[in-house]
C-alpha positions, 0 to 999 in steps of 0.5 A: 418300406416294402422290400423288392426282389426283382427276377429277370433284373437284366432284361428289358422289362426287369430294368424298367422294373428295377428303375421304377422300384429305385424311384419310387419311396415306398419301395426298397430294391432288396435283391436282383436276380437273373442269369446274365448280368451276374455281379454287375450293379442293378442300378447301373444296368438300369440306368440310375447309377450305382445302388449297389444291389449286384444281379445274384445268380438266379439259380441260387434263388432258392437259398438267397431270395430274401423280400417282401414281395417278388415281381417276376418278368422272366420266361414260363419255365423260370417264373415257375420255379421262382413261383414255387420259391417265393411261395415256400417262403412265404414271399408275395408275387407280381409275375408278369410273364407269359407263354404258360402252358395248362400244366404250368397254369395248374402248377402255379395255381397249387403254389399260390394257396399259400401266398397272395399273388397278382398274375396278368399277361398285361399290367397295363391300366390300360389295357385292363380298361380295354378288357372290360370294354370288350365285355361290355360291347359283347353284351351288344354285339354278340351275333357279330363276328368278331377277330383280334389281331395284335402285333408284337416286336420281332423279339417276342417268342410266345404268339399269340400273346398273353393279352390277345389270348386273354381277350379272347378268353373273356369273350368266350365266356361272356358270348357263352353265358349268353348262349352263343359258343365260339372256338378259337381259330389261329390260322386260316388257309384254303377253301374253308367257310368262317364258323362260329369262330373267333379268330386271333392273329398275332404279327411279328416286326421291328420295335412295336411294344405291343398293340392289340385290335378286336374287330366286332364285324357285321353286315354294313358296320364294323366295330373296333376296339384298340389299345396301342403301347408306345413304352414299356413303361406302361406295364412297369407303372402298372406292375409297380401299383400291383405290388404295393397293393399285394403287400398289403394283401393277406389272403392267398391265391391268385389276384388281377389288376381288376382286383389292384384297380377296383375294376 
């Protein structure tokens, strides 16, 4: 059995998490961490009754964490800390959140030379798949503009998120070696001509899970390319497939779902 401990066991994701590691047979909920919750039962909080693993105080990670592999669904500045823990202690890495800045990129990348770990703003199969589609379609339509929108639940503080920014990154690298450069553009107001852009737009209401559009424009024909989430339990399949791939992983550093799905 593949012990997991699971940080931000108390939120949205974290009791998907925390349910999907329960029910699955190759796995064994080890430990549950967070900031609120704290004493109360993982199971119970998920939903699949008592299994009398309680949520510890996240603060006291650094002394009590304690597994096989850590999935982490928290924000930037504590998925940070709980990279650094984890690595310390020679513990693999399934990290879901977003928001990172350059530093925090830099630091995280420093911390996983001595573990293995499966990073990605999205794990979504999915949306992986949507990722290499976008590649693919550049290849072909790379004098087109191009814009992504996404729209993400009222709740999500980071914007753009993590997938549409990702996206974005891959199409610039892709339209760059083939010599066609673009910068990003976040807004537009006023009187001001498109340019060799790529726009990234990100909506903000209600209870969507996320949804995410790329639009290859040209004269006469417009191209999209969609991924719509209607359930979390996307990203909780995905992450669950990423940590029982990254337990049998033993070279450190920074891993994909490419890498998890053979893409």
């Amino acid at each position: 059995m593949i012990k997991v401990a699971v940080t931000g066991a108390a939120g949205r994701m974290g009791k998907l998490i925390v349910k999907n590691v329960f029910e699955d047979e190759e796995l064994e909920l080890a430990q549950a961490f967070d900031v609120v919750e704290i004493g109360k039962d993982a199971g119970e909080l998920a939903g699949v009754g008592k299994i009398d693993v309680e949520i510890e105080d996240a603060s006291n990670i650094e002394s009590r964490l304690n597994a096989d592999v850590l999935i982490d669904f928290t924000n930037a500045n504590a998925a940070v800390e709980n990279i650094k823990v984890a690595s310390e202690k020679n513990i693999k890495l399934v990290v879901g959140t977003t928001g990172f800045d350059e530093e925090q990129r830099k630091l995280i990348e420093n911390y996983c030379k001595k573990v293995p770990a499966v990073i990605t703003p999205n794990f979504s199969i999915g949306v992986n798949v949507f990722w290499k589609l976008l590649e693919f379609v550049a290849n072909y339509l790379a004098n087109y503009d191009i814009e992504i929108m996404e729209i993400h639940h009222r709740f999500k503080k980071d914007a753009p998120s993590g997938t549409a920014l990702k996206a974005a990154e891959i199409l610039k690298n892709k339209l760059k070696e083939m010599g066609h450069e673009r910068e990003f553009v976040f807004c537009r107001e006023g009187l001001k001509e498109r340019k060799n852009e790529i726009g990234i737009f990100a909506i903000r209401g209600g209870d969507v899970v996320g949804e995410h559009t790329v639009y290859f424009i040209g004269f006469g024909e417009r191209v999209e390319i969609s991924h719509k989430a209607t359930s979390r339990q996307a990203f909780a399949s995905g992450a669950i497939k990423a940590a029982k791939w990254i337990a049998k992983v033993n070279k450190p550093g920074i891993y994909g779902m490419n890498d998890v799905l053979g893409l």
